[in-house]
Each structure stands twice: as structure tokens, then as C-alpha cells.
C-alpha positions as CSV (number, residue, x, y, z in Angstrom):
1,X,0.0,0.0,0.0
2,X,1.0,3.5,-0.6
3,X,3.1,5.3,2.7
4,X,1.3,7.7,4.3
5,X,1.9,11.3,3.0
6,X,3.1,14.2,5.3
7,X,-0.2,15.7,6.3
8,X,1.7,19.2,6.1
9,X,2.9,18.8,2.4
10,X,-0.6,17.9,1.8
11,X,-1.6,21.0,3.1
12,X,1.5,23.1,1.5
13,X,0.7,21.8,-2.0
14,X,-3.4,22.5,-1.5
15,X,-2.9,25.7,-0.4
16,X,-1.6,26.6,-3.4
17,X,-5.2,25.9,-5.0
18,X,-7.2,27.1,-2.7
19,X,-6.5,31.0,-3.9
20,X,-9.3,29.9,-6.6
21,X,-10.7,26.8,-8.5
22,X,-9.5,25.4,-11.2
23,X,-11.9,25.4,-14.3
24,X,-12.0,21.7,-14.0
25,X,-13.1,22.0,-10.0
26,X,-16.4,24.6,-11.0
27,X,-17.4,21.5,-13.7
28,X,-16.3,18.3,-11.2
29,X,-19.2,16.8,-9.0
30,X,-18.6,13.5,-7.1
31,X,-22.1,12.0,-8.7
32,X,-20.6,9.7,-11.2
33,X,-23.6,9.6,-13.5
34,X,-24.1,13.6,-13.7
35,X,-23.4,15.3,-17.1
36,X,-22.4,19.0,-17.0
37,X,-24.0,20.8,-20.0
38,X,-21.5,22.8,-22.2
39,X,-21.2,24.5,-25.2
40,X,-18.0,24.6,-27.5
41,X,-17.6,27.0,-30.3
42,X,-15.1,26.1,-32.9
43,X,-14.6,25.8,-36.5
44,X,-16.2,23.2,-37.2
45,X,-14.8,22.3,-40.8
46,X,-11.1,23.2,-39.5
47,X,-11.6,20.1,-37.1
48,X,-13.1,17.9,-39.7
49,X,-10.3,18.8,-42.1
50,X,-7.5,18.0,-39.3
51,X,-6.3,21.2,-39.3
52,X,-2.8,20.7,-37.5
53,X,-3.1,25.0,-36.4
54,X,-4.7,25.9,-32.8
55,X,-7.9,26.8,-33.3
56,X,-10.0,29.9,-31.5
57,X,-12.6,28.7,-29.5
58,X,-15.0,29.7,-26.9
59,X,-16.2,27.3,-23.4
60,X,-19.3,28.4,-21.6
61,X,-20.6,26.4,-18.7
62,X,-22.9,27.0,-15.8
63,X,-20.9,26.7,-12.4
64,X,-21.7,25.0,-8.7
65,X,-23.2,27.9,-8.0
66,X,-25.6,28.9,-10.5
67,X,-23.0,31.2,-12.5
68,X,-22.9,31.6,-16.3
69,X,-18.9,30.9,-17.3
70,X,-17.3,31.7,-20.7
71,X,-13.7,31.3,-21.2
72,X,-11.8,31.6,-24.3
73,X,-10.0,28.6,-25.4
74,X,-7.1,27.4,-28.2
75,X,-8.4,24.2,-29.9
76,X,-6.0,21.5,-31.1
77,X,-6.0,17.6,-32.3
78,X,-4.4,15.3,-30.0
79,X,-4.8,11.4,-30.4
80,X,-2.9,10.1,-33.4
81,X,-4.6,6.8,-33.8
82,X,-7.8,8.5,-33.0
83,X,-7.7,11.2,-35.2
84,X,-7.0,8.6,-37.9
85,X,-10.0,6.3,-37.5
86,X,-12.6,8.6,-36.2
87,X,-14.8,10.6,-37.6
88,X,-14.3,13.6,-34.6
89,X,-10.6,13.7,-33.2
90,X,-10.1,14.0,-29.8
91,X,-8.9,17.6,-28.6
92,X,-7.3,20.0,-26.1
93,X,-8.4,22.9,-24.6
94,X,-5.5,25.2,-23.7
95,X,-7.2,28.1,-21.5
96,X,-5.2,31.9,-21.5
97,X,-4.0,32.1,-17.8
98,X,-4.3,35.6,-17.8
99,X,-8.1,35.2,-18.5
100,X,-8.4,32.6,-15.9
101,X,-6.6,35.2,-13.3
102,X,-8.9,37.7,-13.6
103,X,-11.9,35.3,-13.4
104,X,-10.1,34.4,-9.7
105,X,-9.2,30.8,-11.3
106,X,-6.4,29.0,-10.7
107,X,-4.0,28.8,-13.8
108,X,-4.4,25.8,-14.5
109,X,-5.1,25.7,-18.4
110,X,-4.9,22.6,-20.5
111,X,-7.3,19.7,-20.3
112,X,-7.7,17.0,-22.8
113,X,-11.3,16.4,-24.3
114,X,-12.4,12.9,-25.2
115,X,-15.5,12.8,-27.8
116,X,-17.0,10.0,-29.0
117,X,-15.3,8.2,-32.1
118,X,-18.7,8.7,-34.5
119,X,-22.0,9.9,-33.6
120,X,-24.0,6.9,-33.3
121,X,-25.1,5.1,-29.8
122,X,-22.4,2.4,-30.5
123,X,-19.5,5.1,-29.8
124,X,-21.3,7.0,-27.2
125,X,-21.1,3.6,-25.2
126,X,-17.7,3.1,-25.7
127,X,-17.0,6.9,-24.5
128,X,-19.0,6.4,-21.5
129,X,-17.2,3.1,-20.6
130,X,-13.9,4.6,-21.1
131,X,-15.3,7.7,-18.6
132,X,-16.4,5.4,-16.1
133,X,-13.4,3.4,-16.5
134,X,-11.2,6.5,-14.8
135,X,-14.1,6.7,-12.0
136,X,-13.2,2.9,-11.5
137,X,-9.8,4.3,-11.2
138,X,-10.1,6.7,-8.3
139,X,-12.2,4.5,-6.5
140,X,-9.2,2.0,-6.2
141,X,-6.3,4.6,-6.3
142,X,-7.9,7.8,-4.2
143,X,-4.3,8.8,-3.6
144,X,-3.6,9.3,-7.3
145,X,-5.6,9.9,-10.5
146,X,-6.9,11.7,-13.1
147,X,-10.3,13.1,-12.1
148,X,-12.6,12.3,-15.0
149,X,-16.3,14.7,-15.7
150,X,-18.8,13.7,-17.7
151,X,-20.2,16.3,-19.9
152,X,-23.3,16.9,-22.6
153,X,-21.7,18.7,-24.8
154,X,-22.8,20.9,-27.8
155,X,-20.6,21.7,-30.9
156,X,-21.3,25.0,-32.1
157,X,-19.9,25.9,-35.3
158,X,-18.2,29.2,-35.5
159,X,-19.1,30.0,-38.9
160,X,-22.7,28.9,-38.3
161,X,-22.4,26.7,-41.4
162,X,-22.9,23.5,-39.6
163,X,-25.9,22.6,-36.8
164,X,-25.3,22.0,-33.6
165,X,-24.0,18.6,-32.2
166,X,-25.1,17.8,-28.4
167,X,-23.5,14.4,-27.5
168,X,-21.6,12.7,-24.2
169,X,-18.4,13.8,-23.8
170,X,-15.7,13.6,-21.0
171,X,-12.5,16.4,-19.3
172,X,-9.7,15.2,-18.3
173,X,-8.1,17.6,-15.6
174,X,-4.5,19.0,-16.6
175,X,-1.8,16.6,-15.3
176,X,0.1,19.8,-12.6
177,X,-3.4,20.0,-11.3
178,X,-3.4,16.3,-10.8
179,X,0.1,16.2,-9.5
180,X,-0.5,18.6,-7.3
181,X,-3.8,16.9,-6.1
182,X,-1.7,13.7,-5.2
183,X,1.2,15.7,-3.2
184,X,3.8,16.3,-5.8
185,X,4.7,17.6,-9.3
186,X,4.0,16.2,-12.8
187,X,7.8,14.4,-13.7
188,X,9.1,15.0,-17.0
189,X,12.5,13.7,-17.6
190,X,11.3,10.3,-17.1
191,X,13.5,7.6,-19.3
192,X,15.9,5.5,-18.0
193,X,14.3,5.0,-14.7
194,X,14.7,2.2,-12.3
195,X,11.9,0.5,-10.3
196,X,13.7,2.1,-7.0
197,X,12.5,5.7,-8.0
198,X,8.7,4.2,-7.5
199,X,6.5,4.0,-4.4
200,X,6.7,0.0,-4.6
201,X,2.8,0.2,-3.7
202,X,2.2,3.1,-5.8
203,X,3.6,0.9,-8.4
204,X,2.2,-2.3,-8.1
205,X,-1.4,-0.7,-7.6
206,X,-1.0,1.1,-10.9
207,X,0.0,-2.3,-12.4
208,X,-2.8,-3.8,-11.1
209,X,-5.6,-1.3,-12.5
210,X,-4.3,-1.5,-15.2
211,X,-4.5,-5.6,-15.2
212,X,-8.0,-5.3,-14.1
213,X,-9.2,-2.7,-17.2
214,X,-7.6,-5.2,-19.5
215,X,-5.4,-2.7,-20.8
216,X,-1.9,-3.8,-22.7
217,X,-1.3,-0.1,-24.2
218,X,0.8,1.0,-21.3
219,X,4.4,1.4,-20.7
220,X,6.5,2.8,-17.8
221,X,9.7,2.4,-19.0
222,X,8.7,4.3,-22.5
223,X,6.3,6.7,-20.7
224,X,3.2,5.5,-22.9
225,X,0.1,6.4,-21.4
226,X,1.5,7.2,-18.1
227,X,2.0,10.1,-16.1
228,X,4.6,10.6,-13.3
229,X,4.1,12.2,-9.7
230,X,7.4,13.4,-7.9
231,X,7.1,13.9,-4.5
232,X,9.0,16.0,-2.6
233,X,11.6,12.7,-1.4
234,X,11.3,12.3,-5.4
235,X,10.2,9.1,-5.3
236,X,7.5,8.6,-8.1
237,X,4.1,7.9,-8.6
238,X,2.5,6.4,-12.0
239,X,-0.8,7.4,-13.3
240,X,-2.4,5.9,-15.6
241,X,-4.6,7.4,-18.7
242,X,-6.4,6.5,-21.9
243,X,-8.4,3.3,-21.4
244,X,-9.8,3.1,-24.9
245,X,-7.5,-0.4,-26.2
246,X,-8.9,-2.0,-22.9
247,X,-10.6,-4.9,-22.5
248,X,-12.8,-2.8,-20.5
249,X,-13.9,-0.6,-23.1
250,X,-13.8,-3.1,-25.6
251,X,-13.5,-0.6,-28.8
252,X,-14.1,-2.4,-32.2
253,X,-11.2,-0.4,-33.5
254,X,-8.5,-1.8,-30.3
255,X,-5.6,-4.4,-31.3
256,X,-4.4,-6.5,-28.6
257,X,-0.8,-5.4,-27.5
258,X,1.3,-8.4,-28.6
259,X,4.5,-7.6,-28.0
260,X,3.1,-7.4,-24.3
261,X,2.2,-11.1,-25.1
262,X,-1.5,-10.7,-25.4
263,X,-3.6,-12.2,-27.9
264,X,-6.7,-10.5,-27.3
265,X,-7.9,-6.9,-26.3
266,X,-9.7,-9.2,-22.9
267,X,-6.5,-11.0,-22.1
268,X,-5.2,-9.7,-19.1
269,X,-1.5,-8.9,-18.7
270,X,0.5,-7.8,-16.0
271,X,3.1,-5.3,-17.2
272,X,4.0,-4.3,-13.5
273,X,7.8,-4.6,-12.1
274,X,8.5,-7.4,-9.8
275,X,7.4,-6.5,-6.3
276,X,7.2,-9.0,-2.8
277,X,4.2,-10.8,-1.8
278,X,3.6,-8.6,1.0
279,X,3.4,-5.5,-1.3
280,X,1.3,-7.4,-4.0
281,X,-1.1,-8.9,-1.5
282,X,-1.9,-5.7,0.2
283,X,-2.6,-3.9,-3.2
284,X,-4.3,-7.1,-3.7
285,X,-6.1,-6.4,-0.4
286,X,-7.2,-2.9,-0.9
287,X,-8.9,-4.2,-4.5
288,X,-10.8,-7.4,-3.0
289,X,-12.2,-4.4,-0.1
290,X,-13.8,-2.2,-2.8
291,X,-14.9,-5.0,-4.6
292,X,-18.6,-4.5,-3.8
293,X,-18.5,-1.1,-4.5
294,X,-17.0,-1.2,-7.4
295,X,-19.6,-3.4,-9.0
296,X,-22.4,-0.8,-7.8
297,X,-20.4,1.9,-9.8
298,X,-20.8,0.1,-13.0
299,X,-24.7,-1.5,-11.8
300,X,-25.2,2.0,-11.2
301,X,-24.3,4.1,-14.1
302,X,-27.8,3.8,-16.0
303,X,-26.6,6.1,-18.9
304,X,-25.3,2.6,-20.6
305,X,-28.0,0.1,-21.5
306,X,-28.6,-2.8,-18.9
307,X,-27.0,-5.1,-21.1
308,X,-23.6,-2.8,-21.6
309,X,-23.5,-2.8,-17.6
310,X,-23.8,-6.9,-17.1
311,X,-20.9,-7.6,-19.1
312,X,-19.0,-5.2,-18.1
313,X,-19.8,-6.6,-14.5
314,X,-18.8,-10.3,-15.7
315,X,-15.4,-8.9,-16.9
316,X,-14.6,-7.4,-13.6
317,X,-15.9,-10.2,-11.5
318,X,-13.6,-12.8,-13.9
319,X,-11.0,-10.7,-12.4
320,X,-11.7,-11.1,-9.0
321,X,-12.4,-14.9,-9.4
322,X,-9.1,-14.8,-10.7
323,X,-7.0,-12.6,-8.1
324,X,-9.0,-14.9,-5.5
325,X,-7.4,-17.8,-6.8
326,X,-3.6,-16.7,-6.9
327,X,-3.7,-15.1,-3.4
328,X,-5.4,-18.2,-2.0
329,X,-2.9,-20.3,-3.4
330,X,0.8,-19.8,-1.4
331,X,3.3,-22.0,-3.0
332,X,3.8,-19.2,-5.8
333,X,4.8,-15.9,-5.9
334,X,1.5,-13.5,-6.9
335,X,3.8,-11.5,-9.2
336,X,4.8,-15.0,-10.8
337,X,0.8,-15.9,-11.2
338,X,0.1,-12.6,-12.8
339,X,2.7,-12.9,-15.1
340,X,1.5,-16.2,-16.3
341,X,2.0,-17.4,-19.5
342,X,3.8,-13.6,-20.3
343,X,6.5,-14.2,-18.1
344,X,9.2,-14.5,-20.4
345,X,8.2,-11.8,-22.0
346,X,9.9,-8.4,-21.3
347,X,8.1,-5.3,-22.6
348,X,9.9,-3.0,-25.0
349,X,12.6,-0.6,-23.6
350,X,13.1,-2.6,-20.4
351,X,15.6,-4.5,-18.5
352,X,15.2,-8.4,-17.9
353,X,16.1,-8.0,-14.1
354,X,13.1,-6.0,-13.8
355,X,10.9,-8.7,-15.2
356,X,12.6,-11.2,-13.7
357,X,10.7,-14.4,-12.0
358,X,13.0,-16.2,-9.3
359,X,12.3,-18.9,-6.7
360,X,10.0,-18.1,-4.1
């Protein structure tokens, strides 16, 4: 499990927030299933025509407390694969911080937006299960994650030559804010590291989500899909981000990551570093203790169809079948049981040693 923080960093690094929210804290509410209504303005046929220039944009949004909010925002593609094979690219917002200032926001200013691939009900699922995948997230890994809100969003086309689009959409918060959030800073120069700059817990708990979502489109040791806390001993903490190649999600357009060794998109793999039994089996713990609630968040979340919900239910509860059997079962090591069948395997950019599977 993850050591205990020093309550007076905590409050150190908070009280640098607490001058003003964040654009991302007046949309975020706890209720998992609640959709805050927004409007983007943007040229629309720049977008479609993968425009690789920042685009001018406008946000508006109603507030917490009832307030009408319209920020100016630069527009630009993000998502290479995505902006390939769908038909509306995933974006970022990059908010002026001298706008947010004089609104009394914080200056925090880029946030990624993920659309849905096409506008039809199959890729609004898939958007929402990516969403509530990151809600799964911070339910198992409070002390670090990306917050994740749902929104309704409306594309408004600058030039008024297109309608209107209102469809589910979801923010990402910007990476300092969620640094600072989980005690630390966002870590950049990040190649080359060795398992010993990593919280072991911090570590193995990622590793573990990430086993759990199905997801093989992850890599510490090249950075991919990962983003790094320092804290202040600069040890690090690994975040995880974009869920869509999970098993999870299960996106028509996702390719199983074989040169992780899996064969399919549902295949588990454990791409973690090795770690003890103890540290393993009290992640382990701390999953098999949210268990129940974790399975109300996804029973819960009515915006996907009943039938969406049940199988996405039977694809975590494989999982804890699974993790039930290797902890119950003492004459292995649990990182040599979730390794499995991938255990010769050692992921692209790594080191043997940090793979490696020994006697017990």
C-alpha cells in the first residue's frame, strides 16, 4: 500500500489551489452519473479537415453555484490513432491564464477532451465506458488519479455553417493539477528509470488497474500512457490514462498489444515490475475491499444500456475470481501468477532483471 503522506505537504501543495478553483473543479461533482451541459464554439470544418493549427474557441458552462462561465479557449488535435480512425478527433483545450486570473481561477489551463469516435449510440457507449473506467480508477487509487467529468456537450460551429452537435463527452483535468492533487509535481525527464524511483505500492497498484481494465497499451519504462508524480523525497508515482485499447472498453477499433504477449484486447497482462508478496497482497487487499463497490459503480451508471452494464460486470468479477485464486494459493509468488503465460516476455525498452521471475 502507498506510505502515508506528510499531512503538512498535503496541506503546502493544497494551499496553493485554494486561492481559486480550477476550471476543471467549478465543472467536477462527485455523482458519477451527472453530465455537466457545455457548449463549445469552434470551426467546425477546420476540425473535420484535421487542421494541425490551434484553433479559437469559446467554453461556456454553468458553475456549482448557478454562474454563467465563458472562457476563451485554443483548440487542437491530439490522439494520433484516433484522429486517424474517427470521424471527430479527440482535442485539447488550452485556457489563457491571464483570462483565468482575472476570473479568480487558478492557472491551471490545458485539459484533454475525449469525444465519441462517430455519432451513433455504438461510440457514445464506448465513451462512457472509457469515462467510467477513470471513475473505477479513483475508487481504487484515491491517492492518485486523473479526475474524469462527464459532460453533454454541444458543438457550435463558428461559422454557423454546420448545426449543432449535443453528444456525451468527458474532461480530463490538466496533469500539474493532478500532481498537485496527489502531493507532488508532474515528472518529465522520465527515461531511464529504475523500479527504485517508484512508491513499490504506488507501483504495483497502478499495475494492477491496469490488469483489471484489460489494458496492454501501457508502458513505464517508454512513458506511454503514463504520467509521473514526484514527491517531494522524489520518489515517483504512475498514473495511468487513456483506457480506450482496454478490455474494458472493448472498442471495435482496439488491437491487442502483442509484443506485451496478449492475444486479445480481454486478455489480461501484468506489465507491473517485480514486487514482494507482501506489497502485492496488500494492493491485492485494498482491491478485494472495494470490490462490492466497485460493482455498484458500473450497476449504477444507467446512462449505458442494462445489457452494456452486465458484461461489463462479468469482466470485472472474472477478475476477482481470478485474483482470489492466486492469493489463495501460497506456493507461488503472486507476481509469478500474474505474469502467467507472459512471463518471459519483457516489454519493449526494459531490462530483464526488472521482469525477472525467481524462486519463491
Amino acid at each position: 500500500m502507498y506510505r502515508a503522506f506528510n499531512p503538512l505537504l498535503g496541506v503546502f501543495f493544497l494551499s496553493l489551489s485554494l486561492s481559486g478553483q480550477s476550471v476543471f473543479d467549478a465543472l467536477y461533482g462527485e455523482e458519477v452519473d451527472r453530465a455537466v451541459a457545455v457548449t463549445l464554439t469552434v470551426p467546425l470544418d477546420s476540425l473535420a479537415a484535421r487542421s494541425a493549427y490551434e484553433q479559437a474557441g469559446q467554453l461556456m458552462f454553468t458553475d456549482h453555484d448557478g454562474a454563467p462561465r465563458v472562457f476563451g479557449v485554443e483548440v487542437s488535435l491530439r490522439g494520433k490513432f484516433r484522429q486517424v480512425r474517427c470521424g471527430f478527433p479527440p482535442l485539447k483545450l488550452d485556457f489563457a491564464k491571464g483570462e483565468l486570473r482575472a476570473s479568480g481561477m487558478t492557472t491551471h489551463d490545458k485539459y484533454k477532451l475525449v469525444p465519441a469516435c462517430y455519432a451513433d449510440s455504438t461510440a457514445q457507449a464506448l465513451v462512457l465506458k472509457e469515462y467510467l473506467a477513470y471513475r473505477a480508477y479513483a475508487l481504487l487509487s484515491p491517492e492518485a488519479h486523473f479526475r474524469a467529468q462527464l459532460l453533454r456537450i454541444t458543438y457550435r460551429d463558428a461559422a454557423a455553417g454546420r448545426p449543432d452537435r449535443t453528444e456525451y463527452a468527458f474532461l480530463l483535468e490538466d496533469p500539474d493539477e493532478m500532481a498537485e492533487r496527489s502531493g507532488g509535481t508532474e515528472f518529465g525527464d522520465s527515461l531511464g528509470l529504475t523500479p527504485n524511483r517508484y512508491v513499490a505500492g504506488a507501483e504495483a497498484r497502478h499495475a494492477l488497474l491496469q490488469y483489471l481494465l484489460g489494458n496492454g497499451d501501457w508502458s513505464l519504462d517508454l512513458q506511454r500512457n503514463v504520467k509521473l508524480v514526484e514527491l517531494p523525497d522524489a520518489q515517483l508515482i504512475p498514473v495511468g490514462y487513456d483506457f480506450d485499447f482496454s478490455g474494458w472498453v472493448g472498442a471495435p477499433y482496439a488491437s491487442p498489444s502483442r509484443q506485451h504477449g496478449q492475444q486479445s484486447i480481454y486478455q489480461r497482462v501484468y506489465l507491473g515490475y517485480r514486487q514482494s508478496d507482501r506489497i502485492l497482497g496488500e494492493v491485492a487487499q485494498s482491491f478485494r475491499d472495494h470490490r462490492r463497490e466497485l460493482l455498484r459503480l458500473i450497476g449504477d451508471f444507467d446512462l449505458l444500456s442494462e445489457q452494456e452494464r452486465t458484461v461489463l460486470q462479468r469482466f470485472v468479477k472474472r477478475f476477482y475470481d481470478e485474483l482470489g485464486t492466486m492469493t489463495a494459493d501460497t506456493r507461488l509468488e503472486l507476481y509469478r501468477q500474474l505474469r502467467g503465460e507472459t512471463a518471459a516476455i519483457i516489454p519493449p525498452g526494459s531490462q530483464p532483471q526488472y521482469y525477472g521471475v525467481g524462486a519463491r
